[in-house]
KOLGU-4560 file (N, C-alpha, C; in nm, 3 decimals, padded with zeros to 5 digits):
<recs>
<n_xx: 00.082 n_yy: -00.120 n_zz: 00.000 ca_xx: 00.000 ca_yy: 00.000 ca_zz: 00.000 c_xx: 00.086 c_yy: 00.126 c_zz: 00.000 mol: A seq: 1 type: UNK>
<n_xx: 00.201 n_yy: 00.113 n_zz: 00.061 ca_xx: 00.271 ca_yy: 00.268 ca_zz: 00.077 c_xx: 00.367 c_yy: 00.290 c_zz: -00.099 mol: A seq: 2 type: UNK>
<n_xx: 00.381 n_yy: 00.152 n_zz: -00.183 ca_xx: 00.438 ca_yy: 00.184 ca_zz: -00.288 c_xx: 00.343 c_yy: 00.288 c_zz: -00.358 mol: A seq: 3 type: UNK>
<n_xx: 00.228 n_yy: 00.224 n_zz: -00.369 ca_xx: 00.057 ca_yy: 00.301 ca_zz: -00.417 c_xx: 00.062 c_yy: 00.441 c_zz: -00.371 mol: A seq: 4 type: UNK>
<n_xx: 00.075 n_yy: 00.437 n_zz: -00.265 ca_xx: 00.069 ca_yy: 00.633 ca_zz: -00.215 c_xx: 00.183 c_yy: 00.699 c_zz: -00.247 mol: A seq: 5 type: UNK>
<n_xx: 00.319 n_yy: 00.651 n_zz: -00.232 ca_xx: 00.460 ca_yy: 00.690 ca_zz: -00.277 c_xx: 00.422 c_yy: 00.749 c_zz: -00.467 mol: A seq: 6 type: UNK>
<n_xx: 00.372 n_yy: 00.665 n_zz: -00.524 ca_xx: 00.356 ca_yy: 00.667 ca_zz: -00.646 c_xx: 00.243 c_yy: 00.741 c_zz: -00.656 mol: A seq: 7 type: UNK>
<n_xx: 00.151 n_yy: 00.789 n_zz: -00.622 ca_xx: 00.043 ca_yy: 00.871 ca_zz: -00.623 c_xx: 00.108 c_yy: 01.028 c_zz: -00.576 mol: A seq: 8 type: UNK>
<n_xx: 00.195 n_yy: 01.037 n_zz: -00.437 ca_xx: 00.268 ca_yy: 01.133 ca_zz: -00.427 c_xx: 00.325 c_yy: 01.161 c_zz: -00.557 mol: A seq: 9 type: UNK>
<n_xx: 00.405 n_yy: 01.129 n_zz: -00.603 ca_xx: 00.488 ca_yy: 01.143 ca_zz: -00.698 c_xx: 00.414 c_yy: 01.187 c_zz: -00.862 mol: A seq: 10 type: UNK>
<n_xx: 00.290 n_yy: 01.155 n_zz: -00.866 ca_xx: 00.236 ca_yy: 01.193 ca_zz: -00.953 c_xx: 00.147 c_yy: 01.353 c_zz: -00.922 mol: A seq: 11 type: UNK>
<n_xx: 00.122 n_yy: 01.349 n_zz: -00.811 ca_xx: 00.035 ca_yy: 01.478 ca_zz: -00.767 c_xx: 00.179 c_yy: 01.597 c_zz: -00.756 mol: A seq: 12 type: UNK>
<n_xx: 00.287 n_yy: 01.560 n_zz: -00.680 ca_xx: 00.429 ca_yy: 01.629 ca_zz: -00.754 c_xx: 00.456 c_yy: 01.691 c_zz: -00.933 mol: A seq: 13 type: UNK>
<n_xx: 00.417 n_yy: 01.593 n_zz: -00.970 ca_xx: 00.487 ca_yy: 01.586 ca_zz: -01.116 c_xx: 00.365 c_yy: 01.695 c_zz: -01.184 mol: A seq: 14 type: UNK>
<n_xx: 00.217 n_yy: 01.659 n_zz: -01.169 ca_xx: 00.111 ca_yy: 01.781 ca_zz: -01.160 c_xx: 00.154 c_yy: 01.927 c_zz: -01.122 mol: A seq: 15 type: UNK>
<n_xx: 00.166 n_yy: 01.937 n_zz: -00.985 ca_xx: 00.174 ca_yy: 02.031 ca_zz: -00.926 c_xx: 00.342 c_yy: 02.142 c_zz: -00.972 mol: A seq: 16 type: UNK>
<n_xx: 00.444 n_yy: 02.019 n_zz: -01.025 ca_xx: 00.543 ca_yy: 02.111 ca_zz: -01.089 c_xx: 00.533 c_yy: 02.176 c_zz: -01.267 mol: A seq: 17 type: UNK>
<n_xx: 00.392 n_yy: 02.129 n_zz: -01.297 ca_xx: 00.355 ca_yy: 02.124 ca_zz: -01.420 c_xx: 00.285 c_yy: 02.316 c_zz: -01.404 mol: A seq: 18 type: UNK>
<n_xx: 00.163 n_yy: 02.291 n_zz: -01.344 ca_xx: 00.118 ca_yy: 02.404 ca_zz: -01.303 c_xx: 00.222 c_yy: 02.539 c_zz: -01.258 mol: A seq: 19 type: UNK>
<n_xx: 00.295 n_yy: 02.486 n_zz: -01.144 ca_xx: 00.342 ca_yy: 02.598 ca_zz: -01.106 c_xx: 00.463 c_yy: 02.735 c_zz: -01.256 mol: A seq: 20 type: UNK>
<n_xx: 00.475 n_yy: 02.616 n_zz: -01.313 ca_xx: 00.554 ca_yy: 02.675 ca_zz: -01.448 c_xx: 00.500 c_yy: 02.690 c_zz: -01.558 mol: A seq: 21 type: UNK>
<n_xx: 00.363 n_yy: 02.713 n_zz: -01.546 ca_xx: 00.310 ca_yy: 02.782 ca_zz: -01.634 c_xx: 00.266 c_yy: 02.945 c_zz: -01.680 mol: A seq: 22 type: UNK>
<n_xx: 00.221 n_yy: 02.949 n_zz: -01.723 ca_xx: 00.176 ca_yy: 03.153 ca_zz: -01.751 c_xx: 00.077 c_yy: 03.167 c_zz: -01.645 mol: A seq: 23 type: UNK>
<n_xx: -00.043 n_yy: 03.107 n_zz: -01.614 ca_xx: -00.148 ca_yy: 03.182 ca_zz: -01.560 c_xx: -00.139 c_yy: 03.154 c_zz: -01.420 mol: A seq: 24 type: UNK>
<n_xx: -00.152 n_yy: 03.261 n_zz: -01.349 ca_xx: -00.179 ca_yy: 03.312 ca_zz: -01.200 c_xx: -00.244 c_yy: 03.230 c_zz: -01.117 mol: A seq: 25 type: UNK>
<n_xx: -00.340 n_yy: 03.132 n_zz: -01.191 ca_xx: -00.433 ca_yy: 03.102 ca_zz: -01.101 c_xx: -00.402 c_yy: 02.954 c_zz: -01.130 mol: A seq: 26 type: UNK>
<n_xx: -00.348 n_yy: 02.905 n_zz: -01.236 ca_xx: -00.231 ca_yy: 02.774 ca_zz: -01.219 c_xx: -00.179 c_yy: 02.790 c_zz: -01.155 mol: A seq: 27 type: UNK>
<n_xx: -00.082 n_yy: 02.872 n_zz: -01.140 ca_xx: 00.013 ca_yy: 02.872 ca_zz: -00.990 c_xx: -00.019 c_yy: 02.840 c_zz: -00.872 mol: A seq: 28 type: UNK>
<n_xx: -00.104 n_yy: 02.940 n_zz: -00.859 ca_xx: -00.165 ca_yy: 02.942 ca_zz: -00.670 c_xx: -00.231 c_yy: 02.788 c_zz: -00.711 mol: A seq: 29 type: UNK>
<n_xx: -00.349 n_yy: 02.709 n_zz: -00.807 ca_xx: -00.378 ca_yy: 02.571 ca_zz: -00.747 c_xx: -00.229 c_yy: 02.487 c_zz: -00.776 mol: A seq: 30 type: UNK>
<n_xx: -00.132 n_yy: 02.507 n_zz: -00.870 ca_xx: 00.005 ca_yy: 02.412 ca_zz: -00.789 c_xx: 00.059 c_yy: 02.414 c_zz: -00.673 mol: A seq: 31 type: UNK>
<n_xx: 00.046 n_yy: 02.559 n_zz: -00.633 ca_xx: 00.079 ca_yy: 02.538 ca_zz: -00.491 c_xx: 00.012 c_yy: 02.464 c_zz: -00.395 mol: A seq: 32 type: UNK>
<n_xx: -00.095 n_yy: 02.448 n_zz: -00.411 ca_xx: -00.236 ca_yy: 02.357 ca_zz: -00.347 c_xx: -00.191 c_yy: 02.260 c_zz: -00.343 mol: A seq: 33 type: UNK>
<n_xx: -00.158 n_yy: 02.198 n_zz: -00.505 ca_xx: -00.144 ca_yy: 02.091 ca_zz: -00.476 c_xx: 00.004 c_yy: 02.039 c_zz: -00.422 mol: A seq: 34 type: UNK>
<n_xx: 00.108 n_yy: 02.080 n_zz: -00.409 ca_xx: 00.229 ca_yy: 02.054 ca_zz: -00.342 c_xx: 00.207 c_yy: 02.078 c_zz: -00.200 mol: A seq: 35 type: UNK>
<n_xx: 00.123 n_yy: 02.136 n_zz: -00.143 ca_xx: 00.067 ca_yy: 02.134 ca_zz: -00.010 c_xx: 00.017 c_yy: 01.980 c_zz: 00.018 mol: A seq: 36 type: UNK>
<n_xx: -00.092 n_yy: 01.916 n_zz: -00.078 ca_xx: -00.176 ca_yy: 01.838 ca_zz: -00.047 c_xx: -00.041 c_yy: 01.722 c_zz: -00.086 mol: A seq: 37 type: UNK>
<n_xx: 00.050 n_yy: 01.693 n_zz: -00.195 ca_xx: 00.118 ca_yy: 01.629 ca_zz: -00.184 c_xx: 00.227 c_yy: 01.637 c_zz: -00.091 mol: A seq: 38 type: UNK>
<n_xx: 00.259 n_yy: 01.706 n_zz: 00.043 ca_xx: 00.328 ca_yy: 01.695 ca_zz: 00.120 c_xx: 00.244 c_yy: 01.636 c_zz: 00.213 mol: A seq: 39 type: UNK>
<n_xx: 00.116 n_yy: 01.696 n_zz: 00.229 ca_xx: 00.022 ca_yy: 01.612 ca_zz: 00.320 c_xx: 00.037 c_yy: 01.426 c_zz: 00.368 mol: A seq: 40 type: UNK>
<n_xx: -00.021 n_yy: 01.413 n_zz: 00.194 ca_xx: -00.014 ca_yy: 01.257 ca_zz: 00.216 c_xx: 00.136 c_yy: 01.221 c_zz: 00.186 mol: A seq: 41 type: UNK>
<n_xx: 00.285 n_yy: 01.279 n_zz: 00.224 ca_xx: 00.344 ca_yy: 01.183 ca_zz: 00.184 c_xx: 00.390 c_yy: 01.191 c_zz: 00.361 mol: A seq: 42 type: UNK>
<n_xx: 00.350 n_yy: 01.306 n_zz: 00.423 ca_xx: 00.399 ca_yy: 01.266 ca_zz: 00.563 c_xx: 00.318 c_yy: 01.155 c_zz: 00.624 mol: A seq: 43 type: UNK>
<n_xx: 00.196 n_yy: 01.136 n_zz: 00.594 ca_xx: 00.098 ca_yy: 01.078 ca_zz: 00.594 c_xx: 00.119 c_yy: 00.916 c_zz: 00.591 mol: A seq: 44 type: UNK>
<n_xx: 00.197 n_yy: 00.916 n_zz: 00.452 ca_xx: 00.263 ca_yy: 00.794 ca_zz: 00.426 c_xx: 00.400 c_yy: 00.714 c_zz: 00.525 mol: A seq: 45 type: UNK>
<n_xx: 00.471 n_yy: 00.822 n_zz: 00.504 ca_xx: 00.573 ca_yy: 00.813 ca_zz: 00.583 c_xx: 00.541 c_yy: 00.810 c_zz: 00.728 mol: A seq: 46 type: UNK>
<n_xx: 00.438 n_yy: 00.853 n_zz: 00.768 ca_xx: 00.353 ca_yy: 00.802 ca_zz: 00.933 c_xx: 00.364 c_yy: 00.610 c_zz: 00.964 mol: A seq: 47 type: UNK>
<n_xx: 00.343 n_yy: 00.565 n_zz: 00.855 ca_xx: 00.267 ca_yy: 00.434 ca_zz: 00.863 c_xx: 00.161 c_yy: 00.391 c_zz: 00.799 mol: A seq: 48 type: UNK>
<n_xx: 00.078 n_yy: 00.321 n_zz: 00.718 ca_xx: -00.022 ca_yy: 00.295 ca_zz: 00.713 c_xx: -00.076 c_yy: 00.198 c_zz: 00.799 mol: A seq: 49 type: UNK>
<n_xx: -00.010 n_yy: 00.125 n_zz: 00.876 ca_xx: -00.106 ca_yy: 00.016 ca_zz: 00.915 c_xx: -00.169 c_yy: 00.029 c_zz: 01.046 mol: A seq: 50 type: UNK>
<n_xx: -00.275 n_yy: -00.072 n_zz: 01.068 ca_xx: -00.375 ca_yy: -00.040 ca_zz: 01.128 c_xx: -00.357 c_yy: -00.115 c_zz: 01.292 mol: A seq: 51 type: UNK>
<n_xx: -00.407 n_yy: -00.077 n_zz: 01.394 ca_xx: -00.331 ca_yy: -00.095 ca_zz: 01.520 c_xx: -00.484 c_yy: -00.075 c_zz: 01.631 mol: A seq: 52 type: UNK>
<n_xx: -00.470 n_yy: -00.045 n_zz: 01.705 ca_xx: -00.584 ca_yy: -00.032 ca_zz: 01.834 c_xx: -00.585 c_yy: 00.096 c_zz: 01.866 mol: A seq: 53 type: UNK>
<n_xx: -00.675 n_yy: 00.138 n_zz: 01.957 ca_xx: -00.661 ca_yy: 00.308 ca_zz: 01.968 c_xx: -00.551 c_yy: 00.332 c_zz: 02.059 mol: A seq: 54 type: UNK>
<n_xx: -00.496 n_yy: 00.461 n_zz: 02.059 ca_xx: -00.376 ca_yy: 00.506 ca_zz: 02.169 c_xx: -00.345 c_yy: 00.539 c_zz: 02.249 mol: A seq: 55 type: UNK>
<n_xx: -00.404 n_yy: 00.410 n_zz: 02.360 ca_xx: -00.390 ca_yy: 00.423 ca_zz: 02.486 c_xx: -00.284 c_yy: 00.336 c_zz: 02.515 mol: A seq: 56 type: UNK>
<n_xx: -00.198 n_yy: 00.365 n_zz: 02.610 ca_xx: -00.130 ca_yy: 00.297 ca_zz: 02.632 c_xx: -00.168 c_yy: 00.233 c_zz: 02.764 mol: A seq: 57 type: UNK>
<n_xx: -00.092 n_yy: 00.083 n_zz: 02.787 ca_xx: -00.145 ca_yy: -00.037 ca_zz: 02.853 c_xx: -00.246 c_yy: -00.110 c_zz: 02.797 mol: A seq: 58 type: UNK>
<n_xx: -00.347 n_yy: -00.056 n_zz: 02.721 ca_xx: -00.465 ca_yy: -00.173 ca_zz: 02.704 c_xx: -00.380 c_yy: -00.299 c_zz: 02.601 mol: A seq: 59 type: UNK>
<n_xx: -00.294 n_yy: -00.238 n_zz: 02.529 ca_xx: -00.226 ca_yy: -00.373 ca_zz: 02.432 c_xx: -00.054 c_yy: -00.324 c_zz: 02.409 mol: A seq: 60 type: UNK>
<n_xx: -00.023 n_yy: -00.398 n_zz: 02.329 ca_xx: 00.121 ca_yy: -00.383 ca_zz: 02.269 c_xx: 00.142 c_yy: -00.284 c_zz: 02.181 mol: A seq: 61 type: UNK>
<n_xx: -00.014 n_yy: -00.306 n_zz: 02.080 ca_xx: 00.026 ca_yy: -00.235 ca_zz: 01.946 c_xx: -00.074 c_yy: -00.113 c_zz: 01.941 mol: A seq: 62 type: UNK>
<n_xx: -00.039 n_yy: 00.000 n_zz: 01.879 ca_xx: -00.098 ca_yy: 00.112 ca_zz: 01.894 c_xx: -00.045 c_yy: 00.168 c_zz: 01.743 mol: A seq: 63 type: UNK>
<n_xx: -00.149 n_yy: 00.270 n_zz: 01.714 ca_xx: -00.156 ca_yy: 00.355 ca_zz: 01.585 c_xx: -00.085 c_yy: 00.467 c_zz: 01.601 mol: A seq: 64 type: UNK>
<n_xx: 00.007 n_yy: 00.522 n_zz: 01.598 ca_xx: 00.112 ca_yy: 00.682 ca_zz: 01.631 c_xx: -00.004 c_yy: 00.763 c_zz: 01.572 mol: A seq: 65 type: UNK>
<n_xx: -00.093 n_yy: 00.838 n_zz: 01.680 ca_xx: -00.142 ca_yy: 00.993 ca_zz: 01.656 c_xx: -00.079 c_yy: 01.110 c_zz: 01.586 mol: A seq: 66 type: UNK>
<n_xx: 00.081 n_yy: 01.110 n_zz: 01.597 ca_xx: 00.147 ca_yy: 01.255 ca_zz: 01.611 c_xx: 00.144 c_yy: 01.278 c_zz: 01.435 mol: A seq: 67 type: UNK>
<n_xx: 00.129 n_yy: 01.208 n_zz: 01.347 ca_xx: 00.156 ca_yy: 01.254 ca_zz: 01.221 c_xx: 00.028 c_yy: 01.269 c_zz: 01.177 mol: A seq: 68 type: UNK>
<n_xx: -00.104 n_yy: 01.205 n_zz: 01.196 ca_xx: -00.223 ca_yy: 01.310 ca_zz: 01.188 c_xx: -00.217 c_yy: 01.431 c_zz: 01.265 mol: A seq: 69 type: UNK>
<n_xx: -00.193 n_yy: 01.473 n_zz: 01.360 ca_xx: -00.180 ca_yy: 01.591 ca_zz: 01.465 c_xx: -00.091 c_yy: 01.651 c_zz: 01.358 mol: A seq: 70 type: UNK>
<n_xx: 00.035 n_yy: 01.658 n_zz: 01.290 ca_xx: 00.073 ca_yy: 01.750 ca_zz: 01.224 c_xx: 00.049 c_yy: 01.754 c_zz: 01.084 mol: A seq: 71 type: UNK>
<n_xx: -00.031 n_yy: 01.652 n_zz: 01.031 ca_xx: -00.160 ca_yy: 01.690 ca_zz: 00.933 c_xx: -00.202 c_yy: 01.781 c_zz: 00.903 mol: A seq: 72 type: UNK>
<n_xx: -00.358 n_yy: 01.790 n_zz: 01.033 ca_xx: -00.417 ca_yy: 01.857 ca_zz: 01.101 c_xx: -00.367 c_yy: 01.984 c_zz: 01.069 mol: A seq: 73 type: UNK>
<n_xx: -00.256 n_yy: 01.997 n_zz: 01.139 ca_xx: -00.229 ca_yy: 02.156 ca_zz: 01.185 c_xx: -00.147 c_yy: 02.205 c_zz: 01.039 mol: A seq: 74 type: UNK>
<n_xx: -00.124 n_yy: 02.122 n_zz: 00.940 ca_xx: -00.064 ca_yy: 02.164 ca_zz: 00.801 c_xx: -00.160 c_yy: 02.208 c_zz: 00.742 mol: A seq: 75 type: UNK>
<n_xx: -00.292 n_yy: 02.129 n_zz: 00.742 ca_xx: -00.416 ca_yy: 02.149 ca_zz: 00.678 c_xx: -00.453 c_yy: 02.297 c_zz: 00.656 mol: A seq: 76 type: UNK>
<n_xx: -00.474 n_yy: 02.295 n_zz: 00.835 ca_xx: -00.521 ca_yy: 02.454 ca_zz: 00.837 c_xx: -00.409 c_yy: 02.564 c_zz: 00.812 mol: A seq: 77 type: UNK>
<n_xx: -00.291 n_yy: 02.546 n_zz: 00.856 ca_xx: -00.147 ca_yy: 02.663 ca_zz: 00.782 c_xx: -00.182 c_yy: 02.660 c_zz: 00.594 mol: A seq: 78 type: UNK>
<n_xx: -00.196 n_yy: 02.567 n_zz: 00.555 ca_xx: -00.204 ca_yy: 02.552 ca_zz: 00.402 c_xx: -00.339 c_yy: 02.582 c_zz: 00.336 mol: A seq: 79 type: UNK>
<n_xx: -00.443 n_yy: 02.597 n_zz: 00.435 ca_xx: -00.573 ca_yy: 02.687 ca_zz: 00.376 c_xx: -00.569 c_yy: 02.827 c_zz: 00.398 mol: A seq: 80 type: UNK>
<n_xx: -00.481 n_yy: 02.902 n_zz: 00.534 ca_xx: -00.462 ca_yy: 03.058 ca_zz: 00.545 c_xx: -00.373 c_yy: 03.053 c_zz: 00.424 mol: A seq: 81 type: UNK>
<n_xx: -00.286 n_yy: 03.019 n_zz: 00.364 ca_xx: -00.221 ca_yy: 03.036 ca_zz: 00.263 c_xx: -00.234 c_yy: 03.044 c_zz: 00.126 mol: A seq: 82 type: UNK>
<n_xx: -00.405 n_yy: 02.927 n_zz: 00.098 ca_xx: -00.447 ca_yy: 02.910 ca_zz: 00.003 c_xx: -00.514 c_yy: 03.015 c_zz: 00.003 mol: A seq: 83 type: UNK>
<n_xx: -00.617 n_yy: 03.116 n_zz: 00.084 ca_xx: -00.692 ca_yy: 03.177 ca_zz: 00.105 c_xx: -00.651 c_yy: 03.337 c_zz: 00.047 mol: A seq: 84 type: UNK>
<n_xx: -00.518 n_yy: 03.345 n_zz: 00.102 ca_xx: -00.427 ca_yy: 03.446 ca_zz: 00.112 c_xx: -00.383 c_yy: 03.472 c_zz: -00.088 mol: A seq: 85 type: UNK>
<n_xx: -00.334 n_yy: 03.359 n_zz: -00.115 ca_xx: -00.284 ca_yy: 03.357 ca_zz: -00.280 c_xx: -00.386 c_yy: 03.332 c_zz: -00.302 mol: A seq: 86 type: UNK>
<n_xx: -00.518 n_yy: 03.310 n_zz: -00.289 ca_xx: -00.629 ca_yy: 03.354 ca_zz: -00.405 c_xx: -00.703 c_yy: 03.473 c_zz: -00.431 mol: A seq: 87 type: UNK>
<n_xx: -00.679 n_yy: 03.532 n_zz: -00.262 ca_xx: -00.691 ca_yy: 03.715 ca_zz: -00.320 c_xx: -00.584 c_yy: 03.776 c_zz: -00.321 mol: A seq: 88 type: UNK>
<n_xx: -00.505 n_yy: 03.771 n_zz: -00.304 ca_xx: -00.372 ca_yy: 03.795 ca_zz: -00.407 c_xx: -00.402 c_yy: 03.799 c_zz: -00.526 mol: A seq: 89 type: UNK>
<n_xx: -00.435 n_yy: 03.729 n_zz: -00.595 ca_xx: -00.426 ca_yy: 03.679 ca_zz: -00.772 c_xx: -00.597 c_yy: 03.754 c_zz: -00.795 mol: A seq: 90 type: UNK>
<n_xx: -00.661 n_yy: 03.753 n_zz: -00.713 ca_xx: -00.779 ca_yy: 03.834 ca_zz: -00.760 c_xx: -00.760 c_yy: 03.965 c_zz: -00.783 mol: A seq: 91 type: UNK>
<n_xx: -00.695 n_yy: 04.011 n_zz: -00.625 ca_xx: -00.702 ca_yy: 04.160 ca_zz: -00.649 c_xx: -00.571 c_yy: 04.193 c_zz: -00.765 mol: A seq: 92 type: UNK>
<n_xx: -00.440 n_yy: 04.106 n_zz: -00.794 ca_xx: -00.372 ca_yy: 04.132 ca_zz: -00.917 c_xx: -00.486 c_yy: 04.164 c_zz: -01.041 mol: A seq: 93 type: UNK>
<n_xx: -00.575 n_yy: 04.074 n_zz: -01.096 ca_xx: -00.659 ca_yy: 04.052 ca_zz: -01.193 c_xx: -00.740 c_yy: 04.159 c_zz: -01.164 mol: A seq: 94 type: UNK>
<n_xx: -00.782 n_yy: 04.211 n_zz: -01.088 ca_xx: -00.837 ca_yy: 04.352 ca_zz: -01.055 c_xx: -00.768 c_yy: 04.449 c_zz: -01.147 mol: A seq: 95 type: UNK>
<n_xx: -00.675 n_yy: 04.472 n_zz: -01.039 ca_xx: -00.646 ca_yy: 04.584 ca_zz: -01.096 c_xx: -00.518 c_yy: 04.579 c_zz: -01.239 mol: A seq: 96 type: UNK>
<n_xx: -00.517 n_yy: 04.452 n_zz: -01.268 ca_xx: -00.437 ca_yy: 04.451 ca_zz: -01.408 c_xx: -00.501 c_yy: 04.401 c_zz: -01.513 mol: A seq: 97 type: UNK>
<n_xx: -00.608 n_yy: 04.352 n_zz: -01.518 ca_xx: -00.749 ca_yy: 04.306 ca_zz: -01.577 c_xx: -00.654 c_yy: 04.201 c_zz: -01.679 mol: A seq: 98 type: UNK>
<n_xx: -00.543 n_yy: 04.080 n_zz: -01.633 ca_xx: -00.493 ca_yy: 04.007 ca_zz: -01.648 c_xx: -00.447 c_yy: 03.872 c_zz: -01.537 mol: A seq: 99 type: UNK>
<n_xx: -00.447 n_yy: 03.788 n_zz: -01.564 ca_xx: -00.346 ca_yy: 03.690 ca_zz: -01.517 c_xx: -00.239 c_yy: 03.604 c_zz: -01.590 mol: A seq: 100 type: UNK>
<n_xx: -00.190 n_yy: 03.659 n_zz: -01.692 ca_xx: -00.124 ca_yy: 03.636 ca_zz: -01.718 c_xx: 00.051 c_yy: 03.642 c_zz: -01.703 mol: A seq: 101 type: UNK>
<n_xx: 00.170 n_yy: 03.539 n_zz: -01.662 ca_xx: 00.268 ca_yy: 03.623 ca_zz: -01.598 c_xx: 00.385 c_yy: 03.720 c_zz: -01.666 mol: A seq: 102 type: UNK>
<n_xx: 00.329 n_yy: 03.667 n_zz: -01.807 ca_xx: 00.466 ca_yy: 03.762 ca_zz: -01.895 c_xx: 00.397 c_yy: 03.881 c_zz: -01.894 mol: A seq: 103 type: UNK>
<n_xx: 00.249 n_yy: 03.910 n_zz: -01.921 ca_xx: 00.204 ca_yy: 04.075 ca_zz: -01.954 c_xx: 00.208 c_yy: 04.193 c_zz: -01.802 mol: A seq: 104 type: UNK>
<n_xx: 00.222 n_yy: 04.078 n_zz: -01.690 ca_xx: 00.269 ca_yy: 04.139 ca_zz: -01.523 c_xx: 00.363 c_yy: 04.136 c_zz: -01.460 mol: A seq: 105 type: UNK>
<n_xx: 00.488 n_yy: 04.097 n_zz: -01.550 ca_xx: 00.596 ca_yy: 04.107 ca_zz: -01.558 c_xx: 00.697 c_yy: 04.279 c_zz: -01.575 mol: A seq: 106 type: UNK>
<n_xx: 00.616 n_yy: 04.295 n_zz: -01.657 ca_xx: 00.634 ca_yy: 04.444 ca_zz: -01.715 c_xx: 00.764 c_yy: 04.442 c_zz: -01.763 mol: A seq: 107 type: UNK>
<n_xx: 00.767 n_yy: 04.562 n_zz: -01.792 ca_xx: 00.905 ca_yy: 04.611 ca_zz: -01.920 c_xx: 01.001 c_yy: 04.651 c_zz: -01.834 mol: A seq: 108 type: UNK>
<n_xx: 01.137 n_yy: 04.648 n_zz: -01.929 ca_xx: 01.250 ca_yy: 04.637 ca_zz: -01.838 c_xx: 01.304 c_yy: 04.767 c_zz: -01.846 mol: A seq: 109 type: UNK>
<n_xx: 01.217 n_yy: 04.901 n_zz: -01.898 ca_xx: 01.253 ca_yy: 05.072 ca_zz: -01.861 c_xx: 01.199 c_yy: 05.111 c_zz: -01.752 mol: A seq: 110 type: UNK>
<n_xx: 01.127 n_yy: 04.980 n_zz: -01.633 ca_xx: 01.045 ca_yy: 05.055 ca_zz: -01.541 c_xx: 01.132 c_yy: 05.049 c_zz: -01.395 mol: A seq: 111 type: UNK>
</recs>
């Protein structure tokens, strides 16, 4: 199962470096999304997948490690103020440049 997610990482990577090097503004900010969401599941991965008893300790031997959902969790929400943040960013750019494009907001090199 973790080859499957390794390889699913690696494809949501290969996406997300596709986007980010493109022209439009609003490709960018969702590559960045998605290199968020592919760091997600690869810590995710790299947690463990397998399946165990809840995490108490004493009731058994084997237990599920909490701490890499817990910093999930708390990536989740850092990586939605961020998503939130670069999408009015790129709005109010498109506002007031009535573009998203990155070569025409680039501007000229007498300025």
């Amino acid at each position: 199962m973790e080859i499957l997610m390794v390889l699913l990482v690696g494809l949501i990577f290969t996406v997300a470096t596709y986007l980010v090097l493109t022209k439009s503004l609003l490709r960018v900010v969702l590559g960045l999304v998605l290199f968020s969401h592919g760091a997600h599941t690869l810590i995710l991965t790299m947690g463990g997948l397998g399946t165990g008893d809840a995490p108490i300790l004493g009731a058994s031997e084997t237990y599920t490690d909490p701490l890499p959902q817990a910093l999930i969790l708390t990536a989740i929400v850092i990586s939605f103020g961020v998503t939130a943040f670069l999408l009015v960013m790129a709005y109010r750019t498109y506002k007031v440049h009535k573009t998203d494009d990155l070569d025409q907001l680039r501007g000229s090199s007498d300025e």
